[in-house]
DRENBABA-34857 format. One line per 8 residues: their letters; for each residue x, y, z of N, C-alpha, C. Coordinates in pm, 1 decimal. Example, Ala and Ser with C-alpha at 12.3 -4.5 7.8 and 13.67 -1.06 7.14 Angstrom:
AS) 1319.0,-569.0,780.0,1230.0,-450.0,780.0,1320.0,-330.0,780.0 ~ 1285.0,-225.0,708.0,1367.0,-106.0,714.0,1290.0,3.0,787.0 .
REM end
This chain:
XXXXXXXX) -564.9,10586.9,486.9,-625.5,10460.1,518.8,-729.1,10481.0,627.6 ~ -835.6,10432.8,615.0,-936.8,10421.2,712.2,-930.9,10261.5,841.5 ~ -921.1,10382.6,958.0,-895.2,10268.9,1063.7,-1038.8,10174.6,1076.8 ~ -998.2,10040.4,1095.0,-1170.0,9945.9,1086.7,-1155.6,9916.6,1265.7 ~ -1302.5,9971.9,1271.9,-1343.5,9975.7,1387.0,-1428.7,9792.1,1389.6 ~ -1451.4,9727.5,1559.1,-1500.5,9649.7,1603.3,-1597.5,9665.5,1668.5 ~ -1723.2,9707.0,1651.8,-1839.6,9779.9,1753.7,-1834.0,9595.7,1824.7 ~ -1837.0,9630.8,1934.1,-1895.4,9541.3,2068.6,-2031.4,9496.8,2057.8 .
XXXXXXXX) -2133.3,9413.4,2080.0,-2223.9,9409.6,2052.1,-2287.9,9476.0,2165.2 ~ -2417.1,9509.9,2125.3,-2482.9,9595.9,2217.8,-2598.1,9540.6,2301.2 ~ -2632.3,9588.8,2354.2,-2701.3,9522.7,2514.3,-2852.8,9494.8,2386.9 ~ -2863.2,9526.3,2349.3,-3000.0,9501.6,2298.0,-2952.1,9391.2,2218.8 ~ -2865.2,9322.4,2153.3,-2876.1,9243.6,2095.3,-2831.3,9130.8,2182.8 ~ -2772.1,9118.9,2283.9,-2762.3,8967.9,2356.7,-2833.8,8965.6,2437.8 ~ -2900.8,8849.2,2449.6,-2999.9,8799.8,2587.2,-2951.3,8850.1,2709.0 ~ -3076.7,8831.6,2796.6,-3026.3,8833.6,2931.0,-2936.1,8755.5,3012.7 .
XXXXXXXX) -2982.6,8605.6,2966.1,-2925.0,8489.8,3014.0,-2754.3,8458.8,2966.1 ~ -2778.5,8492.6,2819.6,-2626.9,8496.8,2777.9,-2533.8,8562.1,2804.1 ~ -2580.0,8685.8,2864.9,-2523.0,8777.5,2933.7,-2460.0,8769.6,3051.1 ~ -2585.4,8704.5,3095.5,-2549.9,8712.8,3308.2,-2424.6,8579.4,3324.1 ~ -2391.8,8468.1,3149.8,-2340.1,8378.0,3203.5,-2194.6,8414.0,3139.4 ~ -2198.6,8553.7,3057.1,-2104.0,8577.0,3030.8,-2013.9,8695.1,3144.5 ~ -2082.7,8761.1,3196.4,-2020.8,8810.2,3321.8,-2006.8,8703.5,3444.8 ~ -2056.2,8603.6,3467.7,-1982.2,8485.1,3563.2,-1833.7,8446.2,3537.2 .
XXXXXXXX) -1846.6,8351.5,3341.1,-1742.5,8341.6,3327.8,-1592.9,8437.6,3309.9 ~ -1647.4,8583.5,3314.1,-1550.5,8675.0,3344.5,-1514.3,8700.0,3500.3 ~ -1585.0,8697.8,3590.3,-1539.8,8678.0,3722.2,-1479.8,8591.9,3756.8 ~ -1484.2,8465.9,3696.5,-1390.8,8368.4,3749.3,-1301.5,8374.8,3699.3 ~ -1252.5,8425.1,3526.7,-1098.3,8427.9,3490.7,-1054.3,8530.9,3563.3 ~ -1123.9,8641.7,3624.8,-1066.2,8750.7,3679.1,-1021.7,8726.6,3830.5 ~ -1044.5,8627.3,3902.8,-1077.9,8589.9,4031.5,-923.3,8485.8,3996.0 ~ -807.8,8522.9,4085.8,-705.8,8397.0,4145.7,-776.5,8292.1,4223.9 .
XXXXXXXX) -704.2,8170.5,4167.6,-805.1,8038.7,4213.5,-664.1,8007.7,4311.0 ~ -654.3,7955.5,4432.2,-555.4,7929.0,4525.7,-544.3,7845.3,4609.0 ~ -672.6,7738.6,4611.1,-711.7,7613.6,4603.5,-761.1,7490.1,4528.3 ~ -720.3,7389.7,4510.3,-784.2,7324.8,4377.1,-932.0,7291.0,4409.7 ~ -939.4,7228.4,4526.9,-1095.6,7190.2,4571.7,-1204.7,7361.1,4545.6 ~ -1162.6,7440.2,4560.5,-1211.9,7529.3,4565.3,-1281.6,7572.5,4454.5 ~ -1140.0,7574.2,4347.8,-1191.7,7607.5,4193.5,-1244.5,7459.6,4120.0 ~ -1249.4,7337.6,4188.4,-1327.2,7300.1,4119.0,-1454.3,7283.4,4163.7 .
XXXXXXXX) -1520.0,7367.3,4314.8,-1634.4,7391.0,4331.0,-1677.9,7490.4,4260.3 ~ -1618.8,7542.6,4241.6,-1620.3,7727.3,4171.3,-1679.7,7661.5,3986.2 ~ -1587.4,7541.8,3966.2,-1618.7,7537.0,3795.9,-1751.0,7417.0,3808.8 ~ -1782.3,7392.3,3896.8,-1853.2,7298.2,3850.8,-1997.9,7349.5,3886.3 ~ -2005.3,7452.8,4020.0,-2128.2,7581.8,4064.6,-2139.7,7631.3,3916.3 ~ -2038.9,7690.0,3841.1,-2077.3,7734.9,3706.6,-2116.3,7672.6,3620.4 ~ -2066.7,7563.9,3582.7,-2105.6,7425.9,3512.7,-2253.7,7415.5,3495.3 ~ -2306.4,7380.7,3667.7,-2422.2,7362.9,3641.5,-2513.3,7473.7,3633.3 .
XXXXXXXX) -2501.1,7636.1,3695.1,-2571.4,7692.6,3618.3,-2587.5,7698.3,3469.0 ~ -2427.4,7679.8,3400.9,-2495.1,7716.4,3249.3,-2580.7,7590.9,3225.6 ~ -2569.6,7480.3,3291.4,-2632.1,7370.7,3233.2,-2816.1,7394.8,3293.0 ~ -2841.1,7497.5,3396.5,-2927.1,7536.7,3422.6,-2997.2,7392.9,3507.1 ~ -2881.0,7338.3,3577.0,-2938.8,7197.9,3691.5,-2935.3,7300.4,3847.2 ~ -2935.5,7381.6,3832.3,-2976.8,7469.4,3961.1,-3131.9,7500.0,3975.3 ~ -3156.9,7536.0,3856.9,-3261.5,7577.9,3830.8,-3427.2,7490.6,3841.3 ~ -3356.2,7361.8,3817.8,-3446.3,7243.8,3808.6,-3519.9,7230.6,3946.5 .
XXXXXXXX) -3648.4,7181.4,3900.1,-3750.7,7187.3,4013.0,-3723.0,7020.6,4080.8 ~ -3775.0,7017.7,4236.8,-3729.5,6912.6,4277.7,-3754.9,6796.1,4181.8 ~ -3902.1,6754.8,4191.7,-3952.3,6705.3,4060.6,-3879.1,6642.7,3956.2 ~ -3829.9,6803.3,3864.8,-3753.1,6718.3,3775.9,-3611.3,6682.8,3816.4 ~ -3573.0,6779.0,3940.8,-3447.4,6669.9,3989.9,-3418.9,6558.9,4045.0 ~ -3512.4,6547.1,4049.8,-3573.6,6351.5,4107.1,-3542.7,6248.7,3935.2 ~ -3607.4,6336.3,3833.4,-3642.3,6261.8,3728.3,-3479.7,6259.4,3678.2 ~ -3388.3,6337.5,3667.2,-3307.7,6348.0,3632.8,-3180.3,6246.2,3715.4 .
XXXXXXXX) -3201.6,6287.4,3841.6,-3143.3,6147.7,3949.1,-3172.5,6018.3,3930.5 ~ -3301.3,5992.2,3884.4,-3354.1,5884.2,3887.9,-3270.9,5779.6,3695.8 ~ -3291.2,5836.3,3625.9,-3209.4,5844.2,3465.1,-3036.5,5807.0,3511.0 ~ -3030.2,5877.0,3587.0,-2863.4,5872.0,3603.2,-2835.3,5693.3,3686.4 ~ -2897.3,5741.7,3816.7,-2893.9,5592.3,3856.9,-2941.1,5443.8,3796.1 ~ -3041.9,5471.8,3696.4,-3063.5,5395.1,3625.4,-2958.9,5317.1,3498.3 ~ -2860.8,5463.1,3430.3,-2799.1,5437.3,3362.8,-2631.7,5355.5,3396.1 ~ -2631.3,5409.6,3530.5,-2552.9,5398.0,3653.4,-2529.3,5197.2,3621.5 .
XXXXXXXX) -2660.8,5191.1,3669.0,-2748.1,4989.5,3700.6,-2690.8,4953.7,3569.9 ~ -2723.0,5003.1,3425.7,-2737.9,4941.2,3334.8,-2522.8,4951.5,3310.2 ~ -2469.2,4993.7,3323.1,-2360.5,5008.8,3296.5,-2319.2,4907.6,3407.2 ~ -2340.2,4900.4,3545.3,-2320.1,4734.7,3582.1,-2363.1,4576.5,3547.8 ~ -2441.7,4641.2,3511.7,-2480.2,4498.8,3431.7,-2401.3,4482.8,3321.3 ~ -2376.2,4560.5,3270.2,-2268.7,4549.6,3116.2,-2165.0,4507.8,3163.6 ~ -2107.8,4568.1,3304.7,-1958.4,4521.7,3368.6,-1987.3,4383.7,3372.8 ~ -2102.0,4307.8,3422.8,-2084.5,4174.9,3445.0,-2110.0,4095.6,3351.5 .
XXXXXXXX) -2168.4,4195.0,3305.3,-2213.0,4064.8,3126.0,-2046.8,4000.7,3071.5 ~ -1976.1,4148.4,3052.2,-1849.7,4138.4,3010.8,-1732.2,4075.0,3081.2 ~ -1753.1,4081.8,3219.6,-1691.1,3962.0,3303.3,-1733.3,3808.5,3273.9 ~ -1837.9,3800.8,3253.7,-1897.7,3627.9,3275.6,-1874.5,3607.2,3104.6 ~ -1859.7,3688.5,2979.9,-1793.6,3703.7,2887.8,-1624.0,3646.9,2873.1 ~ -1557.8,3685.9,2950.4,-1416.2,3737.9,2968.8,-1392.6,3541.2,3045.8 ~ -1480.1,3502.5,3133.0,-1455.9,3373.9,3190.9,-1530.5,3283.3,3109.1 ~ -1587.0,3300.3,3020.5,-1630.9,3206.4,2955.9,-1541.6,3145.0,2868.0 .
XXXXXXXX) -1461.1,3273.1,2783.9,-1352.9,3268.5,2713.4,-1253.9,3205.7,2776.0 ~ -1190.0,3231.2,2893.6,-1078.7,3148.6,2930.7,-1096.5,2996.4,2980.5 ~ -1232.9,2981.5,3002.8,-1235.9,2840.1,3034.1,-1218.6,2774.7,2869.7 ~ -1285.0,2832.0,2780.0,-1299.1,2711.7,2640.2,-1141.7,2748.0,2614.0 ~ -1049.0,2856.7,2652.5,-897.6,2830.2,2579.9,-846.2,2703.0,2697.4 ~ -883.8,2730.6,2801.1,-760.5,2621.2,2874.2,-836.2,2498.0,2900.3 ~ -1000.5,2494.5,2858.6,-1057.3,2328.2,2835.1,-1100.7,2302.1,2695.8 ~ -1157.8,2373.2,2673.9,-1218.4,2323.3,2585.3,-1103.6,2330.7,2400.2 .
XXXXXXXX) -1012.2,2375.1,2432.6,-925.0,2461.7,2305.6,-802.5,2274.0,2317.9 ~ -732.6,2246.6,2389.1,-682.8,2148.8,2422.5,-734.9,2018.0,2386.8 ~ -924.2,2003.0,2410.3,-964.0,1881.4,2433.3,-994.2,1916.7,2216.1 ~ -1039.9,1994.6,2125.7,-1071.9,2031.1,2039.7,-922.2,1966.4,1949.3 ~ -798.2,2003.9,2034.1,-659.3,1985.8,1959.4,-653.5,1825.8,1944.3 ~ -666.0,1748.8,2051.2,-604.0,1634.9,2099.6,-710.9,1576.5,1947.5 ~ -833.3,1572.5,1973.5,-977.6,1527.9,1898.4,-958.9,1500.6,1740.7 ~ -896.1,1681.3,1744.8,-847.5,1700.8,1540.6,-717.7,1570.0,1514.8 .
XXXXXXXX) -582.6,1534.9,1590.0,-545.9,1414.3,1609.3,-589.6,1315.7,1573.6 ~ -703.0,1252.9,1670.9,-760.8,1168.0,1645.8,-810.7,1142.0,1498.3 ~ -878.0,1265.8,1476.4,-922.8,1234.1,1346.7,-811.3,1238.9,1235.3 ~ -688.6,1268.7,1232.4,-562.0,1235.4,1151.1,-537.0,1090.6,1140.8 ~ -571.9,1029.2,1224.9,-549.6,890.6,1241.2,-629.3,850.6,1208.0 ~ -742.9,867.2,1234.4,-934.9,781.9,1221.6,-883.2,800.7,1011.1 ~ -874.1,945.9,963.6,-848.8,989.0,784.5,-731.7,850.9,758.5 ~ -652.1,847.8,827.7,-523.8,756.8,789.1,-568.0,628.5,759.1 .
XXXXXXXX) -620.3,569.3,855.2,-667.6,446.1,817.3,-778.4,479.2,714.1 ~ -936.6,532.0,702.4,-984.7,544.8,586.3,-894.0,521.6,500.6 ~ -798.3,597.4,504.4,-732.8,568.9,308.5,-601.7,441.2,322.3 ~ -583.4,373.5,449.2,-541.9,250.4,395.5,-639.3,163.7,360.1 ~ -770.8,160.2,419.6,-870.9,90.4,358.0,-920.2,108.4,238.2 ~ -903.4,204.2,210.2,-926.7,279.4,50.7,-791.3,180.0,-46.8 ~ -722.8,221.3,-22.7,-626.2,108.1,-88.8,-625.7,-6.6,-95.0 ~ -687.5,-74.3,33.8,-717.6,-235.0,39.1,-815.1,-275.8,-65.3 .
XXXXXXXX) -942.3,-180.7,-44.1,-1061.8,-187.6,-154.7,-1053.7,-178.7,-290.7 ~ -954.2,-69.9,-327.7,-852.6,-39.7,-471.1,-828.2,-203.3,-487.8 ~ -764.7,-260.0,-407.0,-659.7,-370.9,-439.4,-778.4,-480.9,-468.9 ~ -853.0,-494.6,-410.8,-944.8,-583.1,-396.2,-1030.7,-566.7,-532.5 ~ -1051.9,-484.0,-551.3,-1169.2,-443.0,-727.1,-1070.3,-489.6,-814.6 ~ -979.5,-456.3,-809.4,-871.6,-489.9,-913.3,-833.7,-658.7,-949.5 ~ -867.1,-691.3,-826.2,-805.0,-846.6,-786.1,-966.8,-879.8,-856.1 ~ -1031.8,-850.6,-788.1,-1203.4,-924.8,-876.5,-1230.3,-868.7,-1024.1 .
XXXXXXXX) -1163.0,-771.6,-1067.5,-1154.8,-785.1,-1220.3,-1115.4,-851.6,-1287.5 ~ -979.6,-872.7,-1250.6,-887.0,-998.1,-1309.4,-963.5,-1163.4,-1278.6 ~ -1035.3,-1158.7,-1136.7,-1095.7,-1266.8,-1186.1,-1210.5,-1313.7,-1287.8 ~ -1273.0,-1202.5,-1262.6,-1426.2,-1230.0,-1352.6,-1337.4,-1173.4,-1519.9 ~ -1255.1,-1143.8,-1572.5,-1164.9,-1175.7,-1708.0,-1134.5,-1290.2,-1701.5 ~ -1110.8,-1386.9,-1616.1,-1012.9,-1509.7,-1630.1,-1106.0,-1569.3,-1624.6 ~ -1253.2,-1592.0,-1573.6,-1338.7,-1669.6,-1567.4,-1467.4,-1659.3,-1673.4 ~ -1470.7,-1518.0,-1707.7,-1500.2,-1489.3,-1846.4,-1424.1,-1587.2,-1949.5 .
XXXXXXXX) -1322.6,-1584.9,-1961.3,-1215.4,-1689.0,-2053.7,-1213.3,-1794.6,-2024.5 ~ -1205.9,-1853.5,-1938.5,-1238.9,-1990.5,-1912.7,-1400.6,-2062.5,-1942.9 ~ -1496.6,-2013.2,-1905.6,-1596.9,-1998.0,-1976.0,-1652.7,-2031.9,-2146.0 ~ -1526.1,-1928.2,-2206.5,-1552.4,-1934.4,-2375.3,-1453.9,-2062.8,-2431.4 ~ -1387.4,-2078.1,-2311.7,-1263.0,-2161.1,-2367.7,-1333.3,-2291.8,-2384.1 ~ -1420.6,-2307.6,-2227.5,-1485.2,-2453.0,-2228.6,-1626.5,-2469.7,-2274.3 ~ -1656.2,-2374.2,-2323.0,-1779.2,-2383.6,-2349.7,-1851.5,-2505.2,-2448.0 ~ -1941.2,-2537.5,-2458.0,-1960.1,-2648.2,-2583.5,-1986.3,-2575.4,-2738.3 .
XXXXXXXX) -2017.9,-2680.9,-2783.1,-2011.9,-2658.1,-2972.2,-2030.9,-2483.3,-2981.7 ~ -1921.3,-2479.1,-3026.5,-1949.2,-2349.5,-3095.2,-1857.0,-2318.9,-3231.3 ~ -1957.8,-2252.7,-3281.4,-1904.0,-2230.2,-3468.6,-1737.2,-2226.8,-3486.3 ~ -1669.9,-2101.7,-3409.9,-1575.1,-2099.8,-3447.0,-1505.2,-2255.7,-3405.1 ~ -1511.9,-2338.9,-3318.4,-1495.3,-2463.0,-3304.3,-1476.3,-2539.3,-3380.2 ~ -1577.5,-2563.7,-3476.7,-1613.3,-2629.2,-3578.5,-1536.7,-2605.8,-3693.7 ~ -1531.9,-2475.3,-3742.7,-1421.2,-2449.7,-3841.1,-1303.7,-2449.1,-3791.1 ~ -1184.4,-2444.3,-3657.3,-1058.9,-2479.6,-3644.5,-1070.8,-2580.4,-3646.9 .
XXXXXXXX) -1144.3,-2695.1,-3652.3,-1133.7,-2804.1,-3692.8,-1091.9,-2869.9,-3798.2 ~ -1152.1,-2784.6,-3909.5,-1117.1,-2798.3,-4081.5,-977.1,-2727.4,-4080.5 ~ -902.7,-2624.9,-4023.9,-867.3,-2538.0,-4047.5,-656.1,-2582.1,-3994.2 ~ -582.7,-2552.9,-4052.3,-480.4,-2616.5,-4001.6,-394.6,-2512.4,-3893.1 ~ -472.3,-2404.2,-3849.2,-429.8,-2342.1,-3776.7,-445.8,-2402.7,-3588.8 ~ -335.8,-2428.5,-3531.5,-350.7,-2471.0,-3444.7,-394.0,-2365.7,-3310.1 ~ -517.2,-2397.8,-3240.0,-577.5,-2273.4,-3154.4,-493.1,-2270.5,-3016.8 ~ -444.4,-2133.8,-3025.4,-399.1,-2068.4,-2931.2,-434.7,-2048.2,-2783.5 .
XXXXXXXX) -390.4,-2089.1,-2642.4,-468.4,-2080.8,-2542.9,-509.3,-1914.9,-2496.1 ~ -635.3,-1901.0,-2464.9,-639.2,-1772.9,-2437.0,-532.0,-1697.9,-2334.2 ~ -480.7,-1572.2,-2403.3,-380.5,-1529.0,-2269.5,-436.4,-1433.8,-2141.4 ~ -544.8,-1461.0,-2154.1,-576.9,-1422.5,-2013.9,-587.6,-1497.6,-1915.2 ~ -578.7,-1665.5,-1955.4,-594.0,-1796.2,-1903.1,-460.7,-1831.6,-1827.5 ~ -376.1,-1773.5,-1902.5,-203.2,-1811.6,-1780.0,-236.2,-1691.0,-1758.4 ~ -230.8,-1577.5,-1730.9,-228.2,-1474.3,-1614.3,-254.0,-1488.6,-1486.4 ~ -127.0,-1450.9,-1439.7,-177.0,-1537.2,-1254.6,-253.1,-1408.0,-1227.2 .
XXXXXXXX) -350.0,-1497.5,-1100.4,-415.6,-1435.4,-1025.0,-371.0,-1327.7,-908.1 ~ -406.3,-1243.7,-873.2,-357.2,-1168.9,-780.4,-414.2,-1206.8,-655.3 ~ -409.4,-1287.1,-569.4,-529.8,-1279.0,-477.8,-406.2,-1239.8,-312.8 ~ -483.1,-1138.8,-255.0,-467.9,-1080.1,-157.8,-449.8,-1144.3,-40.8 ~ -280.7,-1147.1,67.1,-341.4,-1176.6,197.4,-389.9,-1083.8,280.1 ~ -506.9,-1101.1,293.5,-549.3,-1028.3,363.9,-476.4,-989.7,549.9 ~ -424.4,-1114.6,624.2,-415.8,-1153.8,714.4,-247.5,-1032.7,761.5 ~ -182.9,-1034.1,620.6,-39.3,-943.2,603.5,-53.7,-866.1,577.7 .
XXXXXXXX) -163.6,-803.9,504.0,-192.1,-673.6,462.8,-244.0,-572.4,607.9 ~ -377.1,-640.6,671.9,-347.2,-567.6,796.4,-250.0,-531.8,881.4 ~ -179.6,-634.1,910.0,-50.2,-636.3,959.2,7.0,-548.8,944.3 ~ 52.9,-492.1,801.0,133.8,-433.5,742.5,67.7,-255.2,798.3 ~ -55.5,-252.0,761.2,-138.6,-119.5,774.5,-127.5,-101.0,891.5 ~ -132.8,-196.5,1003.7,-175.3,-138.4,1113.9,-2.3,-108.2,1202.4 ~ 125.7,-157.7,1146.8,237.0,-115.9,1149.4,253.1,31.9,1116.7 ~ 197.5,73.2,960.9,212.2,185.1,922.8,124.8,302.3,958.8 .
XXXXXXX) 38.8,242.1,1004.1,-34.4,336.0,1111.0,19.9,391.8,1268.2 ~ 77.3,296.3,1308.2,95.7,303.8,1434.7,242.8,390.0,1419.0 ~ 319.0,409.9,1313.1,450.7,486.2,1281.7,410.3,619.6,1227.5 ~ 313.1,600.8,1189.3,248.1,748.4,1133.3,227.7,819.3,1279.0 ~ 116.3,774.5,1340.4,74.4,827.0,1446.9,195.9,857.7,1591.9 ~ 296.7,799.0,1593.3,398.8,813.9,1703.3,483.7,921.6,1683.2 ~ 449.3,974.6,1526.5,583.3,1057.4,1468.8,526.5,1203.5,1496.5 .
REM end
């Protein structure tokens, strides 16, 4: 069997830079850390060389300070957007959520009556049908000369009163009917 070798890569093929940051990060795993403040000056000195913010000219470390604090501002403003957010919300649950409940109520009651009036009006079309039939009939009953008239005359059939003519009238008190609605309203609404 042939042993498989791992050639190392060779100085000509890695950069300089990749290099110099790969012998740092070997000094520091090789280096006991025996303070925490220490090693995290130690990781964060390395940090920013690889990030190459050492390197930066004042200039652009101004421009780069300047981005941060900016982003800094804009992330407070988001804190307060989201606060005056956060109180806006609790005022409409404990005012405005209550006064919205009581209101929908109201309108259970305001719908309730609509449809006892809806029924009154039912009652009422119904009641003026039956009259304008009965007055329709009364009408043909009294009307003058007319043909068929003339022949039950000859005729020994004796004429029948129209039966829409005894049909009592329905006529509505109005005065008990409210009465009555505004009882059954007021038991609806207490319950």
């Amino acid at each position: 069997m042939a042993a498989a070798t791992v050639a190392a890569p060779s100085e000509a093929t890695t950069s300089s830079p990749q290099k110099a940051k790969d012998q740092k990060l070997q000094l520091v795993v090789q280096q006991p850390v025996v303070d925490s403040s220490q090693a995290l000056a130690s990781a964060t000195q390395l940090y920013g060389n690889y990030l190459n913010f050492t390197t930066l000219t004042a200039e652009e470390n101004k421009v780069v300070s300047e981005n941060v604090e900016s982003m800094l501002a804009r992330l407070d403003e988001m804190g307060t957007v989201i606060d005056s957010i956060s109180a806006e919300h609790d005022k409409m649950r404990k005012e405005i959520l209550p006064l919205l409940q009581s209101r929908a109520a109201h309108l259970k009651r305001i719908f309730a009556t609509i449809d006892k009036y809806q029924e009154l009006v039912d009652i009422m079309k119904q009641s003026t049908t039956d009259m304008e039939e009965r007055v329709a009939a009364t009408q043909e009953a009294t009307s003058t000369i007319s043909v068929s008239k003339i022949f039950s005359l000859f005729s020994k059939k004796s004429d029948e009163p129209d039966p829409r003519l005894n049909k009592a009238v329905n006529i509505v008190n109005t005065t008990e009917w409210f009465e009555s609605a505004r009882k059954d309203l007021k038991s609806s609404s207490s319950q």
